[in-house]
C-alpha positions in Angstrom: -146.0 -28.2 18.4 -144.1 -25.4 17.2 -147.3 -23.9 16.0 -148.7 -24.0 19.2 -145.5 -22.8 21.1 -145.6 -19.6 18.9 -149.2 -19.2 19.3 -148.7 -19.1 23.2 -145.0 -18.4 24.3 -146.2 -14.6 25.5 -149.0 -15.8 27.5 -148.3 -15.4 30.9 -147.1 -19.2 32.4 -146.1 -20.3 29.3 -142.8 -22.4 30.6 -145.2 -23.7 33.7 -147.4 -25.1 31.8 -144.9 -26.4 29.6 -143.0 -28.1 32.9 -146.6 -29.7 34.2 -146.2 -31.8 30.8 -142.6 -32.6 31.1 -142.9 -35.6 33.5 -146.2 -36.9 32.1 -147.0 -40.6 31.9 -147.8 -40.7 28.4 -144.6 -40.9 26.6 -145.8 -38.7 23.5 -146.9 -35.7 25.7 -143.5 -36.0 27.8 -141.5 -35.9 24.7 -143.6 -33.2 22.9 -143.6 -30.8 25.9 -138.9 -31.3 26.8 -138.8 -30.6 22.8 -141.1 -27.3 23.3 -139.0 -26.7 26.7 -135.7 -27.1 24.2 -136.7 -25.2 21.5 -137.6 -22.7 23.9 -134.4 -22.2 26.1 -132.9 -22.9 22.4 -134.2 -19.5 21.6 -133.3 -18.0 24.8 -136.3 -18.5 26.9 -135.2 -18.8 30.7 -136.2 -20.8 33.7 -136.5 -18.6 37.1 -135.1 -20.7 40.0 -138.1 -22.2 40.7 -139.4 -23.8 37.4 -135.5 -24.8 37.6 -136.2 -26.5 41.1 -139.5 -28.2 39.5 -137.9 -29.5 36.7 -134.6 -31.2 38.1 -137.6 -32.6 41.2 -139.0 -34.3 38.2 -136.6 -35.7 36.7 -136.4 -39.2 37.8 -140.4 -39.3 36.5 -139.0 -39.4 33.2 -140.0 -42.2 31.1 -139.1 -41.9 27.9 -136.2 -41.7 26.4 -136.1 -38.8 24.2 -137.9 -36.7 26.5 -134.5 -37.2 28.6 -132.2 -36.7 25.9 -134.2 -33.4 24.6 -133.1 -32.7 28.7 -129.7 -34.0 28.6 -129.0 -31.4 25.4 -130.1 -28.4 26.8 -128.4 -28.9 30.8 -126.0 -25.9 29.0 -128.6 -23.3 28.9 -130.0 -24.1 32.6 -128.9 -21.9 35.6 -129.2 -24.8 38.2 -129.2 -23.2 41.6 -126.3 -24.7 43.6 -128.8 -27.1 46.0 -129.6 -28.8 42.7 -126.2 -29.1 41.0 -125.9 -32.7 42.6 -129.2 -34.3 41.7 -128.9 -32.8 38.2 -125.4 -34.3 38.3 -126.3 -38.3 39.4 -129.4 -37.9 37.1 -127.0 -37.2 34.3 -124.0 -39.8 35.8 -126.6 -42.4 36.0 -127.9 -42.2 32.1 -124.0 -42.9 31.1 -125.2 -46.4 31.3 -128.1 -46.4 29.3 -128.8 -48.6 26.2 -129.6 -45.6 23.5 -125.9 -44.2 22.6 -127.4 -41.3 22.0 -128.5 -40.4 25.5 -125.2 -41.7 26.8 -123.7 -39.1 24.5 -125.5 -36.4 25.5 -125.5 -37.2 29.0 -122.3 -36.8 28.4 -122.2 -33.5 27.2 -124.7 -32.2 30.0 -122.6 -33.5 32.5 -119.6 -31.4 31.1 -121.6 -27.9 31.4 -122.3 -28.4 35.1 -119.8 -26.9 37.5 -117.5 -28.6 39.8 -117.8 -31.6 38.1 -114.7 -34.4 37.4 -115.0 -35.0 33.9 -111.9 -36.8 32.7 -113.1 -39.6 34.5 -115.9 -39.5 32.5 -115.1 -38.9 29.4 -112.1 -41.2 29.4 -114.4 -43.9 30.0 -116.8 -42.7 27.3 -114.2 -42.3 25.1 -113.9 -46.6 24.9 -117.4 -46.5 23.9 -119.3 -49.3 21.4 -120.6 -46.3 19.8 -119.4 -44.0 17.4 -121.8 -41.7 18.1 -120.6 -41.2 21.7 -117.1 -41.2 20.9 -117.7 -38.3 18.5 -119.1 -36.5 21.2 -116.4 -37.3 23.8 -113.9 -35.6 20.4 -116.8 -32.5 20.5 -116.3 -31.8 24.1 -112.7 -32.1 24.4 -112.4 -29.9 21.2 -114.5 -27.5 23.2 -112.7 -27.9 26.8 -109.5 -27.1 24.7 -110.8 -23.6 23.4 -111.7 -22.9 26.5 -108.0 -23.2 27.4 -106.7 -23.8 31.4 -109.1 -23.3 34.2 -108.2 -20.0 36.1 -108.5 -19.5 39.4 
């Protein structure tokens, strides 16, 4: 997959091709094409406001699990136009319950980039958490909260 993404990343609808994979059926092509999509916004690619639009619309046609986790840890590099904040938001609230710790973890964490979103709540119920896993990732995010220091307004 890497191979492939370097072989085409400068081709012109590169990231929309990339999208039209994200919500397929077949849970080996959804996961390969988020972890493209993540490595990709990993490396600083960018989604304009409608591939943005396109991707949080196909969201809930997610099937597989680590396609929504390879989601879940890059919600920190999106620029989610405001109209989409909120179904981004329950997408990510609603995967707090889910059975693998690790997407409850990173849900999690997604949850905490997005703006104008109560996250004590969340993170204080997280933090009680079976899993160690998502209790080290509550720790992560209040360790990061705290460098940030005091919202200003």
């Amino acid at each position: 997959m890497s191979e492939t993404a370097d072989r085409f990343r400068e081709r012109e609808g590169f990231l929309q091709a990339v999208l039209l994979l994200v919500a397929d059926e077949h849970r080996m092509i959804s996961e390969g094409a988020t972890w493209v999509l993540k490595s990709e916004l990993e490396k600083g690619a960018c989604l304009d406001r409608a591939l943005m639009a396109r991707l949080i619309a196909d969201l809930d046609k997610l099937t597989a699990w680590q396609a929504k986790l390879h989601i879940c840890q890059i919600v920190g590099h999106f620029v989610v136009p405001e109209g989409d904040r909120e179904t981004l938001r329950r997408w990510l609230i609603g995967l707090l319950d889910a059975d693998r710790p690790f997407l409850r973890a990173w849900a999690l964490d997604g949850l905490c980039t997005l703006p104008d979103t109560p996250v004590e709540m969340f993170l204080d119920r997280l933090e009680q958490d079976d899993a160690a896993s998502v209790r080290a990732r509550v720790r992560k995010i209040k360790q990061r909260i705290e460098r940030r220091g005091p919202k200003r307004s």
